[in-house]
VEXDO-20194 format. One record per residue: residue in one letter; x, y, z of N, C-alpha, C in turn. Coordinates in steps of 0.2 Angstrom, whole numbers. Layout:
# VEXDO-20194
REC,r,n.u,n.v,n.w,ca.u,ca.v,ca.w,c.u,c.v,c.w
REC,a,X,Y,Z,X,Y,Z,X,Y,Z;
...
//
This chain:
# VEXDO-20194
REC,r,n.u,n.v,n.w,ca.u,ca.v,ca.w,c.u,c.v,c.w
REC,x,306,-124,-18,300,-129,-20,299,-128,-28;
REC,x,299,-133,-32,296,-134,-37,291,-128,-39;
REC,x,292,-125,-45,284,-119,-46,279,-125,-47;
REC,x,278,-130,-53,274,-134,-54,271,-139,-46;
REC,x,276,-139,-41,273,-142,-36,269,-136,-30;
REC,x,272,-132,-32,270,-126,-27,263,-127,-30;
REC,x,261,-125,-37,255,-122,-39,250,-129,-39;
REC,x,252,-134,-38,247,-141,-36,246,-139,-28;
REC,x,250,-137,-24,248,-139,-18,245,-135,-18;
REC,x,246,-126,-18,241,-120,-18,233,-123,-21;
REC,x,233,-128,-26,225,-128,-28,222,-134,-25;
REC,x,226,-138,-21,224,-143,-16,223,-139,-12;
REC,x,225,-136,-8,222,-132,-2,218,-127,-4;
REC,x,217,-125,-11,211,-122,-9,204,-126,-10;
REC,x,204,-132,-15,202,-138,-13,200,-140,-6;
REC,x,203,-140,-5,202,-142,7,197,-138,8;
REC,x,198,-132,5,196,-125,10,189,-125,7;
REC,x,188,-125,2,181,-123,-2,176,-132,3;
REC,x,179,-136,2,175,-143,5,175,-144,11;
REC,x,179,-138,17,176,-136,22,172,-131,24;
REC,x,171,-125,17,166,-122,21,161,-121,19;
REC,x,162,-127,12,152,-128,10,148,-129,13;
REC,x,149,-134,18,144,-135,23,141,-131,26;
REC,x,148,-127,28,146,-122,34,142,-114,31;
REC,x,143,-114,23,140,-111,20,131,-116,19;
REC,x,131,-119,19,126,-124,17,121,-123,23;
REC,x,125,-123,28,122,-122,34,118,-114,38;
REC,x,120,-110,35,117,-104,37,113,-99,28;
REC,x,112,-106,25,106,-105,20,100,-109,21;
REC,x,97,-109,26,93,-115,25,87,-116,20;
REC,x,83,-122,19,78,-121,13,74,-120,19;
REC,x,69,-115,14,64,-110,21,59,-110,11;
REC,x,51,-111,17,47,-110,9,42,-107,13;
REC,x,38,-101,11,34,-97,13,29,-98,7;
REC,x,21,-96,9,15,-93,6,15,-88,7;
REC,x,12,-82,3,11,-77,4,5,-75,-1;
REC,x,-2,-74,3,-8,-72,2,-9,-65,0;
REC,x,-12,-63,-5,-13,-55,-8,-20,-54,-8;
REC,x,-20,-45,-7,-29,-43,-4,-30,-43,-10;
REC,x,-24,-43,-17,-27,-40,-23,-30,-44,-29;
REC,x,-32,-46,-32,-34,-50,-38,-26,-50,-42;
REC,x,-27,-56,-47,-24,-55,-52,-22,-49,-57;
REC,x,-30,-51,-59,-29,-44,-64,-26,-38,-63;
REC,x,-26,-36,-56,-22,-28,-54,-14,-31,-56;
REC,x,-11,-30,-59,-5,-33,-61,1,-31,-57;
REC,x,-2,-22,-56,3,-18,-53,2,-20,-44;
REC,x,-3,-18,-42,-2,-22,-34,-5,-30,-34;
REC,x,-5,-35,-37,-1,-41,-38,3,-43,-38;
REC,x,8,-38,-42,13,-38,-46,18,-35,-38;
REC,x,17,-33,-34,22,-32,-29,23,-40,-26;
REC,x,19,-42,-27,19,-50,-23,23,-54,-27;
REC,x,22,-54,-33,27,-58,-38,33,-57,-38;
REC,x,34,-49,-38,41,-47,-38,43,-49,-32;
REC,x,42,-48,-25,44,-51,-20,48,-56,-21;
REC,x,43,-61,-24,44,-69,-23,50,-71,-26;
REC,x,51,-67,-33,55,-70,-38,62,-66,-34;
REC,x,62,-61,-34,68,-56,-31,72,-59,-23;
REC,x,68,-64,-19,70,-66,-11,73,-74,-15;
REC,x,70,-75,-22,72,-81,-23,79,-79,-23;
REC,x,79,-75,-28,88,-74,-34,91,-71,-27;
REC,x,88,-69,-23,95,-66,-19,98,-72,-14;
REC,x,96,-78,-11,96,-83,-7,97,-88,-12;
REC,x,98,-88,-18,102,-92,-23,96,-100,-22;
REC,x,90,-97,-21,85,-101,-21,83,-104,-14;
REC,x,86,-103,-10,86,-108,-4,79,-104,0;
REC,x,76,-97,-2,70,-95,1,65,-93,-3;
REC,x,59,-99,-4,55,-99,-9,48,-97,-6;
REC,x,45,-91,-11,39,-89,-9,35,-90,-12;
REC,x,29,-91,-11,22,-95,-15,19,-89,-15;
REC,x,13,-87,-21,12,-83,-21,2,-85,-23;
REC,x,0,-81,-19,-7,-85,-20,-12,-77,-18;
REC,x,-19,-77,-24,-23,-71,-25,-28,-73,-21;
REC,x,-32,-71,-18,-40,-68,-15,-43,-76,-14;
REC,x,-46,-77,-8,-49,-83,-11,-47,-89,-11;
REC,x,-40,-87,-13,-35,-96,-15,-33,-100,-7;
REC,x,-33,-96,-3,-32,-98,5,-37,-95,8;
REC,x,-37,-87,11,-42,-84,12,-46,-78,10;
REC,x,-52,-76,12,-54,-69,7,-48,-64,5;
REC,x,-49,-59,3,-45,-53,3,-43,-51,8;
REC,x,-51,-49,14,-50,-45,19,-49,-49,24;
REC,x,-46,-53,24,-43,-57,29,-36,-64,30;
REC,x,-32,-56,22,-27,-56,24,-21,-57,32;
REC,x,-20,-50,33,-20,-49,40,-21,-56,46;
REC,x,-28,-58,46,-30,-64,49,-25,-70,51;
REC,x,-23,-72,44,-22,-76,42,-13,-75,43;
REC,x,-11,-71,43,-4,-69,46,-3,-69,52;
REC,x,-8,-66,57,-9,-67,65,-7,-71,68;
REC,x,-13,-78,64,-14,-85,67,-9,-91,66;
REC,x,-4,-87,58,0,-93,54,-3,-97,50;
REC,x,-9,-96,50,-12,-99,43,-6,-97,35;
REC,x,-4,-93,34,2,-91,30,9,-88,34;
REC,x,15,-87,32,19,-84,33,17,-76,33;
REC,x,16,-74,25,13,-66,23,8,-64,19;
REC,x,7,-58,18,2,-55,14,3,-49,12;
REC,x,1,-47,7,2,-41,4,-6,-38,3;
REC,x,-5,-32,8,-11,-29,10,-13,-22,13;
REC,x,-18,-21,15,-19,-11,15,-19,-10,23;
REC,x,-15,-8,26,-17,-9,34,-25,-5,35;
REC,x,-26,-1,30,-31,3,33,-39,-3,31;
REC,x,-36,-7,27,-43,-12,27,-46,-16,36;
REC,x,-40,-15,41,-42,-18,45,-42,-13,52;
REC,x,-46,-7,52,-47,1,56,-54,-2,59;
REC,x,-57,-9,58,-61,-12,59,-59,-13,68;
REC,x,-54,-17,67,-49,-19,73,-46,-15,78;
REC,x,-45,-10,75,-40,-2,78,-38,0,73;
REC,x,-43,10,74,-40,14,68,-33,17,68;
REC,x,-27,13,73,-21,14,73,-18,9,65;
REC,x,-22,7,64,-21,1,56,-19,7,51;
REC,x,-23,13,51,-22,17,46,-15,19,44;
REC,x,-13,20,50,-5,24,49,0,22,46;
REC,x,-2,15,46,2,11,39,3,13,32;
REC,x,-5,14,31,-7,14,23,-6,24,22;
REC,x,-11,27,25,-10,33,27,-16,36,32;
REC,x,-18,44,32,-21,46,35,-25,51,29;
REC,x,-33,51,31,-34,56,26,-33,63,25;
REC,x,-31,66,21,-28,73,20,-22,75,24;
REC,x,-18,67,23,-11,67,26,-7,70,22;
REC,x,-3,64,26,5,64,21,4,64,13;
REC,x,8,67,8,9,63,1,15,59,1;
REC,x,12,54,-5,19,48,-7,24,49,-3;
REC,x,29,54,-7,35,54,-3,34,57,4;
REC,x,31,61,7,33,62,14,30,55,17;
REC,x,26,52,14,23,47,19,31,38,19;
REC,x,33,40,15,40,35,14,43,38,18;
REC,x,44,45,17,50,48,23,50,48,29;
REC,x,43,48,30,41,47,38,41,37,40;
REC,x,39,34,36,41,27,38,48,27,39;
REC,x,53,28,34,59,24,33,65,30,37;
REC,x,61,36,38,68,41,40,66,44,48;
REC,x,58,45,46,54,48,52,51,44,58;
REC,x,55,38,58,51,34,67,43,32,63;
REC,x,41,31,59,36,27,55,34,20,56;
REC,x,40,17,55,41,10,54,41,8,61;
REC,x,45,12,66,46,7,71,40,10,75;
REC,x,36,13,74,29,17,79,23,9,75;
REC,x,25,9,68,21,6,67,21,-2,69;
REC,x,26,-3,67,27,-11,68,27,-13,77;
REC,x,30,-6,81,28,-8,90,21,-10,90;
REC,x,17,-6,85,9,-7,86,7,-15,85;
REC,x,10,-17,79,9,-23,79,11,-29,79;
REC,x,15,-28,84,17,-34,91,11,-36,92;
REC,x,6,-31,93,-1,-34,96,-4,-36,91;
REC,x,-3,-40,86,-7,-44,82,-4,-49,77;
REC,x,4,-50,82,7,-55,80,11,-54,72;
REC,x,13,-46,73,14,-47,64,21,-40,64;
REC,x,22,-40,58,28,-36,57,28,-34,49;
REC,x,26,-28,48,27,-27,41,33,-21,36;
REC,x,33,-23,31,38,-21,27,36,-16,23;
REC,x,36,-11,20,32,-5,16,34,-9,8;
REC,x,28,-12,5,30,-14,-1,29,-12,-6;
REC,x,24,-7,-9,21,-3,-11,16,2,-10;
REC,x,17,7,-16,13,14,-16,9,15,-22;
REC,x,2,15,-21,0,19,-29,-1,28,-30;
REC,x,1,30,-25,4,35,-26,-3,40,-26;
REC,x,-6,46,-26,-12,50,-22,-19,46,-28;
REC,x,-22,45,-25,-30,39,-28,-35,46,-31;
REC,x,-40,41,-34,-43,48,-36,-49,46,-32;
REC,x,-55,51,-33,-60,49,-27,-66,46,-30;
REC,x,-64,42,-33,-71,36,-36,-75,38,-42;
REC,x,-78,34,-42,-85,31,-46,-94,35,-43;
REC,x,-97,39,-48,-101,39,-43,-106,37,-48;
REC,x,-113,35,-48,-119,36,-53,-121,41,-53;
REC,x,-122,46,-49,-123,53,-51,-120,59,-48;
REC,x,-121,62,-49,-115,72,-48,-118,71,-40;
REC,x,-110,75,-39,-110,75,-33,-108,83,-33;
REC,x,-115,86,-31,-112,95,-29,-113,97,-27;
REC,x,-115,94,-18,-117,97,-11,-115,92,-7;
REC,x,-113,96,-2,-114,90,8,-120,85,7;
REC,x,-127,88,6,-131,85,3,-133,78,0;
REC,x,-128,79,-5,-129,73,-10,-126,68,-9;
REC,x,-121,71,-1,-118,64,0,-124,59,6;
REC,x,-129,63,8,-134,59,12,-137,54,10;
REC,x,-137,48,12,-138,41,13,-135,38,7;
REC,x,-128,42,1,-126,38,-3,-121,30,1;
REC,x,-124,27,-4,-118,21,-2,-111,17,-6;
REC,x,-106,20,-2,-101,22,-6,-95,18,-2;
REC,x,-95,12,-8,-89,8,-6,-82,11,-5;
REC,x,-79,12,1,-72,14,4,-70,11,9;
REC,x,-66,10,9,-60,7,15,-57,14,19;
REC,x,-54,12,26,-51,15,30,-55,21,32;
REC,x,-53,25,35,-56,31,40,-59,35,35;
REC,x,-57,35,28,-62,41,24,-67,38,24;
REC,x,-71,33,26,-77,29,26,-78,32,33;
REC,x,-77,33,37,-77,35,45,-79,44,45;
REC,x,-75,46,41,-77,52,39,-82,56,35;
REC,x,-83,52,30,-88,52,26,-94,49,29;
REC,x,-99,46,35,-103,45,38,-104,50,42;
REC,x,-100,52,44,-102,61,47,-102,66,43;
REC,x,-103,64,37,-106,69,31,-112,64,30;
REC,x,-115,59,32,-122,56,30,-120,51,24;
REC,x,-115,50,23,-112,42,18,-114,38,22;
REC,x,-116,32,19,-116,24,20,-110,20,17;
REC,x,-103,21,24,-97,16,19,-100,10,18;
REC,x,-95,6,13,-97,0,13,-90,-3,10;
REC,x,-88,-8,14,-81,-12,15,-82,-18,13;
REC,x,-79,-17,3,-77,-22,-1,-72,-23,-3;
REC,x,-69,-33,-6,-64,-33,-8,-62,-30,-15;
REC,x,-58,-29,-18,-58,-26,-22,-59,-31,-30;
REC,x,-61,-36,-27,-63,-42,-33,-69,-39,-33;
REC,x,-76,-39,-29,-81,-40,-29,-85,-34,-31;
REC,x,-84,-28,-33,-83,-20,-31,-87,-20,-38;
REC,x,-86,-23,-43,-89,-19,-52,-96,-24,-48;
REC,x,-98,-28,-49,-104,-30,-47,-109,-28,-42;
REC,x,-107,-26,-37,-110,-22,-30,-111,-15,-34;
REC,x,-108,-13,-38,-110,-5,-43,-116,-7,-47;
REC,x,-114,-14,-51,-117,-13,-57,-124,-17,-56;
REC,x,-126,-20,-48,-132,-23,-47,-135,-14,-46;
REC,x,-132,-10,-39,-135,-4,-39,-135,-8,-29;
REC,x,-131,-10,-27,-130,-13,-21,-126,-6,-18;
REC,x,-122,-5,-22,-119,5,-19,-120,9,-25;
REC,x,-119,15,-21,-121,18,-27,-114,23,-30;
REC,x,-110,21,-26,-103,23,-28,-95,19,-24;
REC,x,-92,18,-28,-84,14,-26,-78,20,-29;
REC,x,-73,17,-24,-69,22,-26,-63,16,-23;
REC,x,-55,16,-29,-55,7,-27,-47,11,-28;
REC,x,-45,13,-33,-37,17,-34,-36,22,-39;
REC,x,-34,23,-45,-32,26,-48,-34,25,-56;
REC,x,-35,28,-60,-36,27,-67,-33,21,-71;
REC,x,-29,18,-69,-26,11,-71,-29,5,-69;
REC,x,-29,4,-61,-32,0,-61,-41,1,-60;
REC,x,-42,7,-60,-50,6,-61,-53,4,-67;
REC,x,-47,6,-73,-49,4,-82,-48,-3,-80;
REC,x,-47,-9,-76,-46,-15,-77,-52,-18,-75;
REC,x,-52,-14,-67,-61,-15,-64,-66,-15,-68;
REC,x,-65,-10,-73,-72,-9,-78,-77,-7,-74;
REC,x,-75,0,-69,-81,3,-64,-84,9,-70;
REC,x,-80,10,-75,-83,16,-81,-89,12,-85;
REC,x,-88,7,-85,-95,4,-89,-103,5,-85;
REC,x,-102,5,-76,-106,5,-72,-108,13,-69;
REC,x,-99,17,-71,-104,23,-66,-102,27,-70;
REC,x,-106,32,-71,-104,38,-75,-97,44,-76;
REC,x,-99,46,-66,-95,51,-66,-87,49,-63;
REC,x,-83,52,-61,-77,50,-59,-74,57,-56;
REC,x,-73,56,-49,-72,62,-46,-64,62,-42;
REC,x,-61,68,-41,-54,68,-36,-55,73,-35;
REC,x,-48,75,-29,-46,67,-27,-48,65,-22;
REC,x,-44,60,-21,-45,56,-16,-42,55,-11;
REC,x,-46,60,-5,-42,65,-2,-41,60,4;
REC,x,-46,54,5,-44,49,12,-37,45,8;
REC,x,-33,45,3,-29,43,1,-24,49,-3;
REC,x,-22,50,0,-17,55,-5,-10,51,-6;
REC,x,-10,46,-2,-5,41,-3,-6,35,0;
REC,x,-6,30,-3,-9,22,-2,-3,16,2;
REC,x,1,17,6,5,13,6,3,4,8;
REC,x,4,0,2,5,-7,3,10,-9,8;
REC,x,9,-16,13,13,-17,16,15,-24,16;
REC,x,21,-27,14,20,-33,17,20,-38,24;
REC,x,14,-41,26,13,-40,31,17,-47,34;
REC,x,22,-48,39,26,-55,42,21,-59,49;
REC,x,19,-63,49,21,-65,54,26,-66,60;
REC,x,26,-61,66,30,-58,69,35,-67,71;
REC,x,32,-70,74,38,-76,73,42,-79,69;
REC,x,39,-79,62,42,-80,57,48,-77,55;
REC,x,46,-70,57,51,-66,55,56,-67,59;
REC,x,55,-66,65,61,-66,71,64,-71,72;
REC,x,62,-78,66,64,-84,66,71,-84,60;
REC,x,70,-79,56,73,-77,48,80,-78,50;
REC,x,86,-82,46,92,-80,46,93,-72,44;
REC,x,98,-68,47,97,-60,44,99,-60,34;
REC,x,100,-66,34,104,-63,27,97,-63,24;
REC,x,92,-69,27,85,-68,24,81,-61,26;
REC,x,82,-60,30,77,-52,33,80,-47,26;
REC,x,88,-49,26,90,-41,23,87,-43,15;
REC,x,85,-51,12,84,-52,5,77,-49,2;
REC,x,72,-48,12,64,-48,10,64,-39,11;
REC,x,68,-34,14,70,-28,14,72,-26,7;
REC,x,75,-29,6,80,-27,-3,74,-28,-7;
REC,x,73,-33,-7,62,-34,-14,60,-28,-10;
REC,x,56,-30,-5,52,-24,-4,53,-14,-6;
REC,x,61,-15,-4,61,-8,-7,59,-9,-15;
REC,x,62,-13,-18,62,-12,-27,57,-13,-28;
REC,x,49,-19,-24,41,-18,-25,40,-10,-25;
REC,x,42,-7,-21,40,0,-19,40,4,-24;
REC,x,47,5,-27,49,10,-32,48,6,-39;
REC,x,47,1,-39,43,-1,-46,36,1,-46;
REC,x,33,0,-42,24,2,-39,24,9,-41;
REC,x,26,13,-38,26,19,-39,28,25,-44;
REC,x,31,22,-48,35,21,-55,30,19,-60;
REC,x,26,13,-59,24,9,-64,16,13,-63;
REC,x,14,16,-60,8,19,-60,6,25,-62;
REC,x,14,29,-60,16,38,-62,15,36,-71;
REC,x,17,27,-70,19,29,-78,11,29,-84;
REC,x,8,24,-82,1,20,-84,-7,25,-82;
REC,x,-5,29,-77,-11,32,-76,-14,37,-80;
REC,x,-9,41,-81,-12,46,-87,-12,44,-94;
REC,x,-13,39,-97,-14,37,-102,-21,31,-101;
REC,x,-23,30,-95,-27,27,-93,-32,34,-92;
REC,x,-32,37,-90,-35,43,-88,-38,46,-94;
REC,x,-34,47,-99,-37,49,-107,-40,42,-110;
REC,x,-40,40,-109,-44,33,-112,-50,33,-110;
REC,x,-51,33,-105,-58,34,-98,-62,40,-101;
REC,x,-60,46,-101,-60,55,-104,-63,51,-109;
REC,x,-59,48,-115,-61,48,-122,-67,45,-123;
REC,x,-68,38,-118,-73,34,-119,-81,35,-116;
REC,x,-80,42,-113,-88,43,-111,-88,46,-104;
REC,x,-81,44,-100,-80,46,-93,-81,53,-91;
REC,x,-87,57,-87,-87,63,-86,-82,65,-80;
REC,x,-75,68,-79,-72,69,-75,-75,76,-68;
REC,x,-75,75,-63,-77,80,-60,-71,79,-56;
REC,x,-70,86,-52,-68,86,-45,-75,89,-38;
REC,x,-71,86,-33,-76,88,-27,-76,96,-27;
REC,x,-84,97,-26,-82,105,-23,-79,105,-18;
REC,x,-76,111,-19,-74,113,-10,-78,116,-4;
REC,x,-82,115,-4,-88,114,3,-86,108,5;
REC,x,-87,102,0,-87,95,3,-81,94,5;
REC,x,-74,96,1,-69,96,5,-66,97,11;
REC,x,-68,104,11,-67,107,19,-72,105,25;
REC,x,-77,103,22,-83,100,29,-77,94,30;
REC,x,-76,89,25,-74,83,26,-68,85,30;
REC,x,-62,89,30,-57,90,32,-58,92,39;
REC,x,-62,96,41,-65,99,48,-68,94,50;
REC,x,-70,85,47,-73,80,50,-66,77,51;
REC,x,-61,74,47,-57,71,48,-51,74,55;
REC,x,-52,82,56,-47,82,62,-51,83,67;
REC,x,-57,83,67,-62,82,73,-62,74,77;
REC,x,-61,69,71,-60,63,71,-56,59,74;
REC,x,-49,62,72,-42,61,74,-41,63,82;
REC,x,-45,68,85,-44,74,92,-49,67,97;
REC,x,-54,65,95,-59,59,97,-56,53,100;
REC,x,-52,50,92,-50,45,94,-45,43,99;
REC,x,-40,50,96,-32,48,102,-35,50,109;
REC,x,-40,53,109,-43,54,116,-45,48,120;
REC,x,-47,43,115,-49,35,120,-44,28,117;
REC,x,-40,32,113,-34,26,112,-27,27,112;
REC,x,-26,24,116,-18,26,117,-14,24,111;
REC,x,-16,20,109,-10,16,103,-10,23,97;
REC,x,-16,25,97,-17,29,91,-14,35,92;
REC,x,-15,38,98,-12,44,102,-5,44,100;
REC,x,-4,39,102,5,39,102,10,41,95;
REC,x,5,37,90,7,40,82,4,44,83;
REC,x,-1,47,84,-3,53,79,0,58,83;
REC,x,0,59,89,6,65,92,11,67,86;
REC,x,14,62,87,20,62,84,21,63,75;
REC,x,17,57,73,13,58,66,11,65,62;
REC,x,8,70,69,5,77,67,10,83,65;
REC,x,15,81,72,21,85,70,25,86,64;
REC,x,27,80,61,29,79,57,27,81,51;
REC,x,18,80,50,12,82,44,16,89,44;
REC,x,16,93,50,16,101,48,21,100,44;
REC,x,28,100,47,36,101,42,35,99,39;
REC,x,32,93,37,32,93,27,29,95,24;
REC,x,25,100,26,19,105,23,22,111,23;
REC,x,28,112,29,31,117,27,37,119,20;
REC,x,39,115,21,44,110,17,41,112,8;
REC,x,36,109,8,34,107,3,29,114,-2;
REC,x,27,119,3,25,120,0,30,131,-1;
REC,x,34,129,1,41,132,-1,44,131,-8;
REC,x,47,125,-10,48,122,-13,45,117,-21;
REC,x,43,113,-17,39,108,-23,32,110,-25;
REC,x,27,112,-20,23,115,-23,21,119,-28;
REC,x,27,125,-27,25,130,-31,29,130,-38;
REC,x,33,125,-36,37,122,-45,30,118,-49;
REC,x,29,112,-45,22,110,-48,17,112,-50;
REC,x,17,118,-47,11,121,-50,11,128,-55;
REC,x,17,128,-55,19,132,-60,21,130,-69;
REC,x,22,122,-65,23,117,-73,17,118,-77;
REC,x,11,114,-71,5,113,-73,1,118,-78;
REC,x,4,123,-71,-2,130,-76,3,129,-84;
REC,x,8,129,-84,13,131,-92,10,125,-94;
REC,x,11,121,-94,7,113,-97,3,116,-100;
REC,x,-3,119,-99,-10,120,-102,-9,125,-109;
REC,x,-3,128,-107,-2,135,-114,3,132,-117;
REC,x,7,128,-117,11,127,-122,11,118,-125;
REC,x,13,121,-132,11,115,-138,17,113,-138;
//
């Protein structure tokens, strides 16, 4: 054959072939458009910013064909009724604190974490390596939902207060806006919780409606503007030693996805994760000295209050799996785990880390 005719007919047929399997390429990308509702304000850049990044990063991976709307507090429904709104299909998803809804069933916590749990990283290793994810997400079949680990801010500090806190005592009839079981814990020391969203939190301080909040970490509290309202700033914040955001599906939804789309909203979620986590190790301690510089009196909890609180939180735990099964079933398994990485860690990582810290202090 002719090379000139050979090489026409080679790029005609692949002609052919590209215009039969456009379609069928065409075909297993469908246009899919999702909302997705966030518990966080704007302003918090970094846990908004996990929602943004989602949206932008499921675009580029599905070459646009799966577009996600992204909408703050309010814009659909409150904060804390994210979750809700994912149940019923009011939105596809959310990005939210499971422990915002212990309201519901304190199985919601094992999502986000347990007080004087897991850190950061053990708490991802237990999701994504330790039976986490799939303990979690059986639980919430019952709520019509499926979630993905989107972000972490990584150990919180333990609030805002208006005045020093330096007894068991002084926690009697404070009212001290907290989410999740460390509100649950903290009432068996004589706290009054109080479950706000995190827009509404500087006002509720600065009328004198509570008399202390505790919302994340030195970054985003400088953006709250809680140093203007409360004096003292206490850690940590031992009902959060690790915060895991999640984004939360509508379980039909999701079991509706093409997989090339499941694996586009898995691939975001991981990089929201390690960018969150990244982006607050990086902003927090420069946030920290700024607070310090501006008037912020830094305290930590005594250890009285800690260890009551600790001896309240695994009396709490023993309670609860005793009348709930859902709860039981993580936490069994949950607890085992808590040890080995305590074992683990504190072999290892701990006594590096604390060996830094102390050199940190003496050397220029």
């Amino acid at each position: 054959m002719d090379r000139r005719k050979f090489i026409k007919a080679g790029g005609a047929a692949a002609a052919a072939t590209a215009a039969v399997a456009a379609p069928a390429v065409a075909q297993t990308m469908p246009k899919i458009s999702w909302r997705l509702t966030s518990s966080y304000p704007k302003s918090l850049d970094t846990l908004f910013g996990i929602s943004t990044h989602v949206a932008k990063r499921v675009g580029e991976l599905t070459d646009g064909q799966f577009q996600i709307q992204t909408f703050a507090p309010g814009e659909i429904v409150p904060a804390l009724q994210a979750l809700d709104a994912v149940s019923n299909g009011t939105v596809e998803c959310a990005h939210s604190l499971g422990s915002f809804y212990i309201g519901k069933d304190p199985t919601f916590a094992f999502d986000t974490s347990l007080p004087f749990g897991l850190n950061t990283r053990q708490h991802i290793a237990w999701l994504y390596y330790g039976g986490g994810r799939e303990l979690v997400n059986d639980f919430l079949k019952g709520f019509n939902a499926y979630a993905i680990p989107s972000g972490n801010t990584g150990a919180q500090m333990g609030g805002w207060f208006r005045k020093e806190i330096k007894t068991v005592e002084d926690l009697k009839g404070l009212k001290f806006r907290i989410a999740g079981l460390g509100g649950t814990i903290l009432s068996r020391l004589g706290v009054v919780p109080q479950t706000i969203g995190g827009g509404d939190i500087y006002q509720a301080l600065e009328r004198g409606t509570i008399d202390a909040a505790e919302f994340s970490g030195p970054y985003d509290d400088e953006k709250l503007g809680f140093q203007k309202v409360a004096k003292y700033y206490y850690y940590p914040g031992w009902w959060e030693g690790t915060a895991n955001a999640s984004l939360f599906i509508n379980l039909d939804k999701w079991n509706a996805l093409p997989p090339a789309y499941k694996a586009a909203l898995e691939t975001a979620c991981s990089e929201a994760m390690a960018h969150c986590v990244a982006k607050y190790d990086h902003n927090n301690p420069d946030a920290l000295l700024r607070l310090v510089s501006a008037g912020t009196e830094l305290r930590g909890f005594p250890q009285p209050i800690m260890q009551a609180a600790f001896k309240e939180a695994h009396a709490l735990y023993g309670e609860i799996a005793a009348k709930n099964p859902a709860f039981k079933k993580i936490y069994d398994q949950w607890f085992a785990y808590w040890k080995k990485e305590q074992l683990w860690f504190r072999v290892a990582e701990l006594p590096f880390d604390g060996f830094l810290a102390n050199q940190s202090q003496q050397t220029r």
